[in-house]
Backbone and ligand atoms as CSV (ligand in chain L), in Angstrom:
chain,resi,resn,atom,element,x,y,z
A,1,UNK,N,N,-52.962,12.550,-18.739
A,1,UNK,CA,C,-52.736,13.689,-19.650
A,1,UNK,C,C,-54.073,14.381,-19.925
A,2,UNK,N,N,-53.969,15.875,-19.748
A,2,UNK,CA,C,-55.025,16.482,-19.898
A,2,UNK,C,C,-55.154,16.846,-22.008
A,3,UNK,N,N,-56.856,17.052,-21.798
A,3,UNK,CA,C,-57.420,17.501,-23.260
A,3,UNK,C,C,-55.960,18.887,-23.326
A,4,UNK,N,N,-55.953,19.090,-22.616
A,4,UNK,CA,C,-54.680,20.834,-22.927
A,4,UNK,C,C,-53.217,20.140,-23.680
A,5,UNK,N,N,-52.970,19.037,-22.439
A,5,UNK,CA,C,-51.464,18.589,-23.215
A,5,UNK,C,C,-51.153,17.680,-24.104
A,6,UNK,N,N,-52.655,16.954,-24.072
A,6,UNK,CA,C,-52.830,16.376,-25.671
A,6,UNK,C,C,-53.010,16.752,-26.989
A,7,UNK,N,N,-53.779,18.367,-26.889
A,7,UNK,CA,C,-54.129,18.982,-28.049
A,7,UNK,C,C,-52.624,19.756,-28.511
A,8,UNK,N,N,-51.680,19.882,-27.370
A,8,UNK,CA,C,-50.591,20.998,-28.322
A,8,UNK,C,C,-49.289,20.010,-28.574
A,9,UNK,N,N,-49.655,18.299,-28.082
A,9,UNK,CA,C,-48.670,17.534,-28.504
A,9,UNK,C,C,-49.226,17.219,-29.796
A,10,UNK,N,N,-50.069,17.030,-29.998
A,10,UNK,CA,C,-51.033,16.164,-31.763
A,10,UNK,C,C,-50.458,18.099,-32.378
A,11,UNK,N,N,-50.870,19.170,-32.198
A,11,UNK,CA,C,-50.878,19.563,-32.909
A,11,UNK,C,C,-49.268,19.879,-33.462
A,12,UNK,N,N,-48.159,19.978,-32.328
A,12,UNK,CA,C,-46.755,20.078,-32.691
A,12,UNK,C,C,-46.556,18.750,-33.208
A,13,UNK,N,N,-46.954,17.636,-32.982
A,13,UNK,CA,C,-46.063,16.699,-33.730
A,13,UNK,C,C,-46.945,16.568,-35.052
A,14,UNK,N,N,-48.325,17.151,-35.748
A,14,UNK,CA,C,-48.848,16.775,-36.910
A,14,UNK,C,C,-47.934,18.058,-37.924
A,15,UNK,N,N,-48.036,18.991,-36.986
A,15,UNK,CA,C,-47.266,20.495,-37.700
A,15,UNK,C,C,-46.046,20.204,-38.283
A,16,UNK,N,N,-45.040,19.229,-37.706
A,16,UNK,CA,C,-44.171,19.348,-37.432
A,16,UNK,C,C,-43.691,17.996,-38.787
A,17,UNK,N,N,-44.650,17.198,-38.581
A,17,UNK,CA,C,-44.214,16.351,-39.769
A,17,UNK,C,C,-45.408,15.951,-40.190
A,18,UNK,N,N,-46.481,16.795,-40.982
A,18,UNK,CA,C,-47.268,16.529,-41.636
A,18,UNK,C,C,-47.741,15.693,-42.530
A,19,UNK,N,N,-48.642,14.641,-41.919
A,19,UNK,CA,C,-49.457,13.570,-42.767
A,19,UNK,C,C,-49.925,14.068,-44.221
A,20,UNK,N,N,-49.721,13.056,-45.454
A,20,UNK,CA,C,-50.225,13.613,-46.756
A,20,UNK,C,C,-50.014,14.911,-47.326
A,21,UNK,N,N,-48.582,15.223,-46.968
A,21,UNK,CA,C,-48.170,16.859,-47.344
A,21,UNK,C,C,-47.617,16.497,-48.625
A,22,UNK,N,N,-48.399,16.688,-49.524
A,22,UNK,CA,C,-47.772,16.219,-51.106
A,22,UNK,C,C,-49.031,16.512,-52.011
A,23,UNK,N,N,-48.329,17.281,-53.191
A,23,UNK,CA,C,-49.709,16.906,-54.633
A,23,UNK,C,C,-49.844,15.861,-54.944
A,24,UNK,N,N,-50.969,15.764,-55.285
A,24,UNK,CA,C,-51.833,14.450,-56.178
A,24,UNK,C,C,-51.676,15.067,-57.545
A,25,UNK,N,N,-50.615,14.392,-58.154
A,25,UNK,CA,C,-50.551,14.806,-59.690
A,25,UNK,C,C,-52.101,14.285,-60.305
A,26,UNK,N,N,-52.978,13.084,-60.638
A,26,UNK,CA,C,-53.593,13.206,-61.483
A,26,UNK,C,C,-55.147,13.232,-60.064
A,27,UNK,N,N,-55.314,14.283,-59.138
A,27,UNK,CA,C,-55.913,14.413,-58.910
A,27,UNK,C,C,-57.315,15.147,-59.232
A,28,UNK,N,N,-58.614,14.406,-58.957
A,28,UNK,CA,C,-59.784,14.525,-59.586
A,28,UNK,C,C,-60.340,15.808,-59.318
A,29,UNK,N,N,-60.362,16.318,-57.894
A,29,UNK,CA,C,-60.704,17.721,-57.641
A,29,UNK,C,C,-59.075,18.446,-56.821
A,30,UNK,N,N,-59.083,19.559,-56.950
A,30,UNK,CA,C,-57.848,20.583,-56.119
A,30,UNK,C,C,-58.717,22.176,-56.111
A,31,UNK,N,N,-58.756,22.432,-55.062
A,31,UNK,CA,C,-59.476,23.304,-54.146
A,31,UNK,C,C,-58.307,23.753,-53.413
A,32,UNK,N,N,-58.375,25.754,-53.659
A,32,UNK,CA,C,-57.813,25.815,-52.546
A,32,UNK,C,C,-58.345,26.713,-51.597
A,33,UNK,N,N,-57.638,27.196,-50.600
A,33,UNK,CA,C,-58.564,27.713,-49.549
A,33,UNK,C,C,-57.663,28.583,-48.434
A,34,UNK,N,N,-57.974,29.375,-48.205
A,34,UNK,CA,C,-57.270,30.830,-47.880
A,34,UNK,C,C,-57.904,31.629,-46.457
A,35,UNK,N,N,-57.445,31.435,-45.473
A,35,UNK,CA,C,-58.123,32.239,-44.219
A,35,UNK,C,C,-57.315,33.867,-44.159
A,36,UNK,N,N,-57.844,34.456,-44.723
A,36,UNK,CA,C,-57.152,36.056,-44.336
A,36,UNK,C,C,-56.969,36.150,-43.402
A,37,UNK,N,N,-57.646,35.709,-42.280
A,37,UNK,CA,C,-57.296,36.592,-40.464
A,37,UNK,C,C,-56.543,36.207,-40.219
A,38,UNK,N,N,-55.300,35.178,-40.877
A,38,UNK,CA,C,-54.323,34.362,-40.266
A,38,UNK,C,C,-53.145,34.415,-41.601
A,39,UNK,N,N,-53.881,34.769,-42.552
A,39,UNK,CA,C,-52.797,33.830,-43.673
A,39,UNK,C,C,-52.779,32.507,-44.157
A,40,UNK,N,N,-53.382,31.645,-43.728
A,40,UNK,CA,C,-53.159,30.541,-43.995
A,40,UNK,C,C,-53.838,29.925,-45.273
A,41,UNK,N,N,-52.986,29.435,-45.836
A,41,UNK,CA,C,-52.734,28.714,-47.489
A,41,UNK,C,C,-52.915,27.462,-47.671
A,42,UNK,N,N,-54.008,27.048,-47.918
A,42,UNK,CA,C,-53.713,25.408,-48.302
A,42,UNK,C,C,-54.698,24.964,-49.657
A,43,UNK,N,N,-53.979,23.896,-50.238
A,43,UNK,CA,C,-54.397,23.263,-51.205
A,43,UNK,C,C,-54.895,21.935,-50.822
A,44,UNK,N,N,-56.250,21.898,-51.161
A,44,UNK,CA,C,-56.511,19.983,-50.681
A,44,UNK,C,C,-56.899,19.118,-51.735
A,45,UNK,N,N,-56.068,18.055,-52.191
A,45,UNK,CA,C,-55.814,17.561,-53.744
A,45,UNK,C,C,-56.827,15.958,-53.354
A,46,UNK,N,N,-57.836,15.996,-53.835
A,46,UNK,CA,C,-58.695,14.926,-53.636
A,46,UNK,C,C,-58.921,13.964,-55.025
A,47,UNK,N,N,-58.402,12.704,-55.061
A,47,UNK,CA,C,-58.816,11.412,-55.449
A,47,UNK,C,C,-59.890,10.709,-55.074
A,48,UNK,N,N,-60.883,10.513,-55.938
A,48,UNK,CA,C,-62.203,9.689,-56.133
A,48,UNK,C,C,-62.123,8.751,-56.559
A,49,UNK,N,N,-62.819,7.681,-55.961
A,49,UNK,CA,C,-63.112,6.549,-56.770
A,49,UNK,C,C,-65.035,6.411,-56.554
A,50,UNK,N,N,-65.771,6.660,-57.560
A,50,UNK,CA,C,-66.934,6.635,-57.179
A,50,UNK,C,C,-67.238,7.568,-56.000
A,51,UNK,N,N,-68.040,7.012,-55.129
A,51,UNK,CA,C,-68.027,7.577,-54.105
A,51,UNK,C,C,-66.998,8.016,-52.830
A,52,UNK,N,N,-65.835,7.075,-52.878
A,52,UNK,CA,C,-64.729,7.148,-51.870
A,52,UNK,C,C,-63.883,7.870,-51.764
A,53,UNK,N,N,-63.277,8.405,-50.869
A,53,UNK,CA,C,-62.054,9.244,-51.223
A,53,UNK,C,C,-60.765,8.389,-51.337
A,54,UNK,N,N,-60.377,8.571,-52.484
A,54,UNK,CA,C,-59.153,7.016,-52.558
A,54,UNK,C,C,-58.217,7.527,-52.299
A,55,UNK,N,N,-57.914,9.047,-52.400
A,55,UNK,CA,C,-56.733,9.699,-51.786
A,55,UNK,C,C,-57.219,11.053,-51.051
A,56,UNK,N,N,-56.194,11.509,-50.186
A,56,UNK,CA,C,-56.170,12.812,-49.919
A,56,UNK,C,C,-55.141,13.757,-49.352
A,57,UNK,N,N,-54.798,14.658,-50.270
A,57,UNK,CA,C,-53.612,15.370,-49.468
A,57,UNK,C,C,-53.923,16.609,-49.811
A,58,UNK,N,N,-52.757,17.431,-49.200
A,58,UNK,CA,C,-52.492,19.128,-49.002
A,58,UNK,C,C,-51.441,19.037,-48.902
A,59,UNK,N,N,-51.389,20.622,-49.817
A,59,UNK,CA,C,-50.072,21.524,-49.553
A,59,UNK,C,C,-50.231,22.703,-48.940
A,60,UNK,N,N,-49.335,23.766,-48.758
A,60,UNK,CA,C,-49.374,24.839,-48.354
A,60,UNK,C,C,-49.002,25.577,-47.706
A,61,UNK,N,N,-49.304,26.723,-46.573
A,61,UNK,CA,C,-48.152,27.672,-45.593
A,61,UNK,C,C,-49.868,27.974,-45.065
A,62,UNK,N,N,-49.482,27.731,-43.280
A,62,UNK,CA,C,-49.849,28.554,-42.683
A,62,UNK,C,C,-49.269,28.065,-41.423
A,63,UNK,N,N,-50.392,28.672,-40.364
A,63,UNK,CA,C,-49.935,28.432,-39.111
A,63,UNK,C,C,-49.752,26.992,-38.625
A,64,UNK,N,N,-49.437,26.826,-37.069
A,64,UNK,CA,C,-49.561,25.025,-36.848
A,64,UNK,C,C,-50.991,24.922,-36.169
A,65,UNK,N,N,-51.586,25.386,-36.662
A,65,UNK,CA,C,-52.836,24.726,-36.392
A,65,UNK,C,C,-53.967,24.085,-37.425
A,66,UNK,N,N,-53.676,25.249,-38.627
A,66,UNK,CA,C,-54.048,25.013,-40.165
A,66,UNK,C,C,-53.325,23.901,-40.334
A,67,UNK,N,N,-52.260,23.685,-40.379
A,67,UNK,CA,C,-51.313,22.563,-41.024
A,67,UNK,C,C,-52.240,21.167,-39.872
A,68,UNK,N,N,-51.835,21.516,-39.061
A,68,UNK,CA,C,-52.244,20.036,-37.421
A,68,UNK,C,C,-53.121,19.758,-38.334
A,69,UNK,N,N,-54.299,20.303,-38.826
A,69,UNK,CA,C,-55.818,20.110,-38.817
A,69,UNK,C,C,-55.955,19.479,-39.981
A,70,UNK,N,N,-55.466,19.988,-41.082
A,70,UNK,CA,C,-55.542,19.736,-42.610
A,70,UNK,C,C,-54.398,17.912,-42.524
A,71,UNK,N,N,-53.945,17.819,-41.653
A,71,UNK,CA,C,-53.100,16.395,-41.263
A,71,UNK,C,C,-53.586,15.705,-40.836
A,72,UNK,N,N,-54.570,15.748,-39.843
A,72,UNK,CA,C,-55.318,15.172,-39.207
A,72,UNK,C,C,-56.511,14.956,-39.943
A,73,UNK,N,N,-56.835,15.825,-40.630
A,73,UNK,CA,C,-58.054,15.394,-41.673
A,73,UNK,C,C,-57.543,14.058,-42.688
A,74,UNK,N,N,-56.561,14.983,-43.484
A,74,UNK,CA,C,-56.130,13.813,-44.360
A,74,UNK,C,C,-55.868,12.092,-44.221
A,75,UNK,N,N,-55.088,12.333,-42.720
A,75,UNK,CA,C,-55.265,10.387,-42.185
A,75,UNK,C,C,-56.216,10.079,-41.950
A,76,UNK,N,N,-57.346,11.215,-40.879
A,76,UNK,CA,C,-58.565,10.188,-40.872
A,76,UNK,C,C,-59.436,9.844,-42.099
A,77,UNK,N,N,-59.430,10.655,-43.215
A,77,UNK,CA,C,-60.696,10.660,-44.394
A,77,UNK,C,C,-60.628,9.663,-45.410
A,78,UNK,N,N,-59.129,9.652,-45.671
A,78,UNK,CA,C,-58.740,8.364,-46.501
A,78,UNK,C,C,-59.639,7.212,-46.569
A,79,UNK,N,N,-59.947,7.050,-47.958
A,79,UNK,CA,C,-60.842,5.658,-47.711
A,79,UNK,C,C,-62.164,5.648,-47.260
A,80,UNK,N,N,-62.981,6.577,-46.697
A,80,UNK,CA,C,-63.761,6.979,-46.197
A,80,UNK,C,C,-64.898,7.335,-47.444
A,81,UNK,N,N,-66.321,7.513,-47.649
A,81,UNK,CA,C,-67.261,7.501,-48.257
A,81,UNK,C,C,-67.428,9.397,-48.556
A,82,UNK,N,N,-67.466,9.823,-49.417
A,82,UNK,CA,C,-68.278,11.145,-49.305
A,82,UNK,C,C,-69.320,11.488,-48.599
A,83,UNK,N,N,-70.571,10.600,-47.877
A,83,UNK,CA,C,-71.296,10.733,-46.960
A,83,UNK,C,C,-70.548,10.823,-45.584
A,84,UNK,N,N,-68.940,9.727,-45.418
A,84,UNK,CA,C,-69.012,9.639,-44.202
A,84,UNK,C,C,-68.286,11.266,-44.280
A,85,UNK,N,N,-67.686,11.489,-45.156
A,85,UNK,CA,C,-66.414,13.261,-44.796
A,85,UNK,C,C,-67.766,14.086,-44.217
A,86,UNK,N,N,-68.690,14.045,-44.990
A,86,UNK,CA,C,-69.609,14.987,-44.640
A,86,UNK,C,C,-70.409,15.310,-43.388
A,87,UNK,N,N,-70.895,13.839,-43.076
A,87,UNK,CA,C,-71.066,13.879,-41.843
A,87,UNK,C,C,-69.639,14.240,-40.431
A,88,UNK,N,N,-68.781,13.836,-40.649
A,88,UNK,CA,C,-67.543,14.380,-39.960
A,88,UNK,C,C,-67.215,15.382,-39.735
A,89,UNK,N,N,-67.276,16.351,-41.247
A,89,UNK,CA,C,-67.233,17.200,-41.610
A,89,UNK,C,C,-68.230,18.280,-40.262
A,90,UNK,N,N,-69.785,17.882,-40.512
A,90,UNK,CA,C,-71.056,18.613,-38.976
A,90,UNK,C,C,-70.233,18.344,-38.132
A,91,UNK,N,N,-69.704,17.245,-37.541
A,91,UNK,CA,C,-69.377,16.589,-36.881
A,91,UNK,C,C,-67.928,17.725,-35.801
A,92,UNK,N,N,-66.592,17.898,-37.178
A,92,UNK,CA,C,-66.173,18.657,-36.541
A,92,UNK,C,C,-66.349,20.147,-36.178
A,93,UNK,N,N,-67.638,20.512,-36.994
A,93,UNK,CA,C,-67.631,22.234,-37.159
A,93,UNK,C,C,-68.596,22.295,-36.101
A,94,UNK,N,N,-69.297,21.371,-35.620
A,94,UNK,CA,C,-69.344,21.263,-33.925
A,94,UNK,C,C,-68.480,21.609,-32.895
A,95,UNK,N,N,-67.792,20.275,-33.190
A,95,UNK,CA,C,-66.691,20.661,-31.794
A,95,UNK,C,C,-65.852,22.064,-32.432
A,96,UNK,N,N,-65.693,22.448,-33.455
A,96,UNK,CA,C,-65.175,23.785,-33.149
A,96,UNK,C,C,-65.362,24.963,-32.801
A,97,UNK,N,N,-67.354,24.820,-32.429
A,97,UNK,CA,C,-68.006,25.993,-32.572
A,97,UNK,C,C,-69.308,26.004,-30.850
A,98,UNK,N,N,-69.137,25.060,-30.805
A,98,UNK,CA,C,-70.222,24.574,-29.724
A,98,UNK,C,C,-69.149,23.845,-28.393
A,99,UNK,N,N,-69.764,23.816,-27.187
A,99,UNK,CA,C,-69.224,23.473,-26.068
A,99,UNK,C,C,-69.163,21.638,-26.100
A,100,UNK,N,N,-70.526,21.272,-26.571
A,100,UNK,CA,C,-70.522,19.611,-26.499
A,100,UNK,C,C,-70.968,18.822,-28.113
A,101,UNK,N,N,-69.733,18.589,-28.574
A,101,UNK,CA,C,-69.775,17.789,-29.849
A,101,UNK,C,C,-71.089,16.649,-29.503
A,102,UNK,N,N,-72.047,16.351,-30.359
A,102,UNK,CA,C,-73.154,15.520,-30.115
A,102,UNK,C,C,-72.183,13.921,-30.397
A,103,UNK,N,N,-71.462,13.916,-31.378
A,103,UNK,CA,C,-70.902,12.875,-31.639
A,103,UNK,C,C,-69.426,12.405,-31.059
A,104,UNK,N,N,-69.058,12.637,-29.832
A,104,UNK,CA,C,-68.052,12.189,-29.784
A,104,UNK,C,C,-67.208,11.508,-30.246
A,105,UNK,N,N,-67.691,10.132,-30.276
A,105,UNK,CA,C,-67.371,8.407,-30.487
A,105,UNK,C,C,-66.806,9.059,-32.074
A,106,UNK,N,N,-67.409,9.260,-32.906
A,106,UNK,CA,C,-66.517,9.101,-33.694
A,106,UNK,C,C,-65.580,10.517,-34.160
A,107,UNK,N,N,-65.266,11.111,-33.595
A,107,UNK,CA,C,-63.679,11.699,-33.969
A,107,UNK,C,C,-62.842,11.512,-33.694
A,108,UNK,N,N,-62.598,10.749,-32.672
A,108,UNK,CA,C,-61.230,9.744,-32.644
A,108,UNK,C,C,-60.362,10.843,-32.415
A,109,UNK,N,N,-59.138,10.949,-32.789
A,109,UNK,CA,C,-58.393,12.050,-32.502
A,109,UNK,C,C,-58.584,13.252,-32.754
A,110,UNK,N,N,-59.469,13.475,-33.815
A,110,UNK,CA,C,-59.743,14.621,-34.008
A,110,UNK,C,C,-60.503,15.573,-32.669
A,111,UNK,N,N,-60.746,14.915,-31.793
A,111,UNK,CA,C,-61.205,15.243,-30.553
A,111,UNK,C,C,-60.180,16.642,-30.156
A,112,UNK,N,N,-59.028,16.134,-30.182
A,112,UNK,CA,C,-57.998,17.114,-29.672
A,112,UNK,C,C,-58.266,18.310,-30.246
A,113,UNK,N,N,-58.987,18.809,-31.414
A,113,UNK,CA,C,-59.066,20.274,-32.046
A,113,UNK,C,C,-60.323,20.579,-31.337
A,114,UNK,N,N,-61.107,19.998,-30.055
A,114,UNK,CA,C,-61.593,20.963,-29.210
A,114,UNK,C,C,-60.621,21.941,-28.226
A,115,UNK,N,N,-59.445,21.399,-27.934
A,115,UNK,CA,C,-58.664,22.625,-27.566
A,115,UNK,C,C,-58.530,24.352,-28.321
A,116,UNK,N,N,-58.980,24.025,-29.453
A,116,UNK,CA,C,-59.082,25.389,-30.462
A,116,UNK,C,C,-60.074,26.404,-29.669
A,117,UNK,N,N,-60.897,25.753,-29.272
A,117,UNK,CA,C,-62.235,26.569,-28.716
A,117,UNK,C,C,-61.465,27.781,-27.260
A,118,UNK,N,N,-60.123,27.543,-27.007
A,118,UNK,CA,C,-59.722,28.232,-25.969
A,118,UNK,C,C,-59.268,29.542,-26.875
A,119,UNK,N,N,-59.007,29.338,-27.896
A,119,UNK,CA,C,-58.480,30.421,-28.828
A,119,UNK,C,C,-59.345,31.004,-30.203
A,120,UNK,N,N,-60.214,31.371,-29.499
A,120,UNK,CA,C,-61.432,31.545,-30.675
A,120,UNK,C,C,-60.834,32.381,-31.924
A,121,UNK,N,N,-59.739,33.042,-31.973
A,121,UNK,CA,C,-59.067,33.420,-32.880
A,121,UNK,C,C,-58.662,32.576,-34.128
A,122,UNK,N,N,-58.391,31.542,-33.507
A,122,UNK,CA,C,-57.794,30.629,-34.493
A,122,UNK,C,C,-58.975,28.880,-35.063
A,123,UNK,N,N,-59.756,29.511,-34.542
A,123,UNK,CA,C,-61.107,28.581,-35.028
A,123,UNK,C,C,-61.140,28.282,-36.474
A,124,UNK,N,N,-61.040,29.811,-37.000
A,124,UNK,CA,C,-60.938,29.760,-38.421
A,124,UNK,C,C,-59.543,28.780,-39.279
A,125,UNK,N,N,-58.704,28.817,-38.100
A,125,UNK,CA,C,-57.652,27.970,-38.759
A,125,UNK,C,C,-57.859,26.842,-39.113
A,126,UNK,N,N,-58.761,26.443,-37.686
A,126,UNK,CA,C,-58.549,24.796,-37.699
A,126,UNK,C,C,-60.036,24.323,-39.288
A,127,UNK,N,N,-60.425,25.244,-39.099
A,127,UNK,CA,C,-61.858,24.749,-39.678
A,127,UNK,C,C,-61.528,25.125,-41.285
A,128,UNK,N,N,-60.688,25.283,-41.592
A,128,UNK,CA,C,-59.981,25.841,-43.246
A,128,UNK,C,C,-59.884,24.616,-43.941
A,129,UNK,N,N,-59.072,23.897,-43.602
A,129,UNK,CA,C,-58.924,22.413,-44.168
A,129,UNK,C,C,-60.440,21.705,-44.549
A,130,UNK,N,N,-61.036,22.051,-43.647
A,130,UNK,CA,C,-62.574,21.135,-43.452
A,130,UNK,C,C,-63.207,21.969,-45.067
A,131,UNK,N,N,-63.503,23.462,-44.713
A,131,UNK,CA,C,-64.577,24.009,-45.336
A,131,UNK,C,C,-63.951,24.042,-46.684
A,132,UNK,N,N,-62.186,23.599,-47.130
A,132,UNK,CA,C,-62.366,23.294,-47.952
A,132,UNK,C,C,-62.016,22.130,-49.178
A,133,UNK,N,N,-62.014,20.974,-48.319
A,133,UNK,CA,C,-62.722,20.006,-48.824
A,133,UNK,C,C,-64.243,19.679,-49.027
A,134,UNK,N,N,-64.876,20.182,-48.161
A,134,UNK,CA,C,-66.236,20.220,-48.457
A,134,UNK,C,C,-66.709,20.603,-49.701
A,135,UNK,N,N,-65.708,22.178,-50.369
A,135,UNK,CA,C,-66.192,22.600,-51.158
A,135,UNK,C,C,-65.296,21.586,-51.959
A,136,UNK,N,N,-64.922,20.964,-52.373
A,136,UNK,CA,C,-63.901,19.980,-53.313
A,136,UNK,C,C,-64.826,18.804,-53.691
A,137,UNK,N,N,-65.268,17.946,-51.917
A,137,UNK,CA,C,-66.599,17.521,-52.606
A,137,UNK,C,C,-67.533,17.938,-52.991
A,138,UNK,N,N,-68.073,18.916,-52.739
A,138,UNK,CA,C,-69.226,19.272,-53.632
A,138,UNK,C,C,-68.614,19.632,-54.927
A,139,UNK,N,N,-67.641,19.662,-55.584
A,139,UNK,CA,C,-66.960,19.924,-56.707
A,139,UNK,C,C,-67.456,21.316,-57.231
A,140,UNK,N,N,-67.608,22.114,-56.063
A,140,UNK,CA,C,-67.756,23.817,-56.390
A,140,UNK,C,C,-67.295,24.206,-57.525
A,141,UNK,N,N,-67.968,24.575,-58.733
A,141,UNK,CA,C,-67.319,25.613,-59.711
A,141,UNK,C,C,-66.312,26.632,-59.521
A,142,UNK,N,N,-66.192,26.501,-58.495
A,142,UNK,CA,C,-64.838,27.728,-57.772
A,142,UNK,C,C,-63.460,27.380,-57.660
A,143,UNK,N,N,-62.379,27.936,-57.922
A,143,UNK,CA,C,-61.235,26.998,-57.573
A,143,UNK,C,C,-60.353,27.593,-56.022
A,144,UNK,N,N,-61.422,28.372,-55.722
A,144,UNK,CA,C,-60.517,28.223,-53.924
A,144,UNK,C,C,-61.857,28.758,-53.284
A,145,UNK,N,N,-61.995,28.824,-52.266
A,145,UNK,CA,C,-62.400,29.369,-50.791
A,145,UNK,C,C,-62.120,29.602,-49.814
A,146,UNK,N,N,-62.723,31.025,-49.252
A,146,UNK,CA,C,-62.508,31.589,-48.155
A,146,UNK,C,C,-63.465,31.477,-46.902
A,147,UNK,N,N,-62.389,31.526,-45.603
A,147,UNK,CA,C,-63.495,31.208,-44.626
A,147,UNK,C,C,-63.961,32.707,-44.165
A,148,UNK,N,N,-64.178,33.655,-44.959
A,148,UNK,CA,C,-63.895,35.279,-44.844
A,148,UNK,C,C,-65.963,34.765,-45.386
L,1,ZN,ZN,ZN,-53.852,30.127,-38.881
């Protein structure tokens, strides 16, 4: 199976029944985050414990690539350190923006959202979810962001 027919099976089957698609009622930060060139809507409801992310989900409407991505974030980050999202975080705005991710080894599936790079249109989709949890951890004084 090629990187092509792996990236539009992960992304139809994450679209399609989306990992962590639910509010975090007593969640610590909620950020949301809005791509105009597409429409796409999402909320990313983050649980802390200290440093960890003890939960993480989203809601929202957009395309299936916003949704794939913001799904795929949410299973891998879980549990995960605020240093490690962050570094992940370079990690994927690499592979969405550059030809050779420096870090392979660890994106694990997230590998498959180098297929995005064929559709530079929708870069901004995949990278919505990311830029805004980032701003969630950094606990931005803002309550949404745009990738505008
Ligand atoms: Zn989109």
């Amino acid at each position: 199976m090629d990187l092509k027919d792996l990236y539009r099976d992960v992304i139809v089957d994450h679209n399609r029944s989306p990992r962590n698609f639910r509010k975090i009622p007593d969640a610590d930060r909620v950020l949301e985050g809005f791509n105009p060139l597409c429409g796409d809507k999402l909320t990313v409801y983050l649980k802390l414990d200290g440093e960890t992310i003890k939960d993480l989900s989203f809601e929202g409407s957009g395309c299936a690539i916003s949704v794939a991505s913001a799904s795929l974030m949410t299973e891998r980050l879980k549990g995960k350190t605020h240093a490690e999202a962050e570094k992940l975080f370079g990690t994927v705005h690499e592979l969405l923006t550059h030809d050779v991710p420096t870090d392979t080894e660890a994106l694990g599936k997230l590998a498959v959202l180098a297929g995005v790079r064929e559709f530079p249109s929708r870069v901004k989709c995949a990278s919505l979810c990311w830029h805004t949890l980032k701003g969630a951890l950094d606990g931005a004084g803002r309550s949404s962001v745009s990738t505008e």
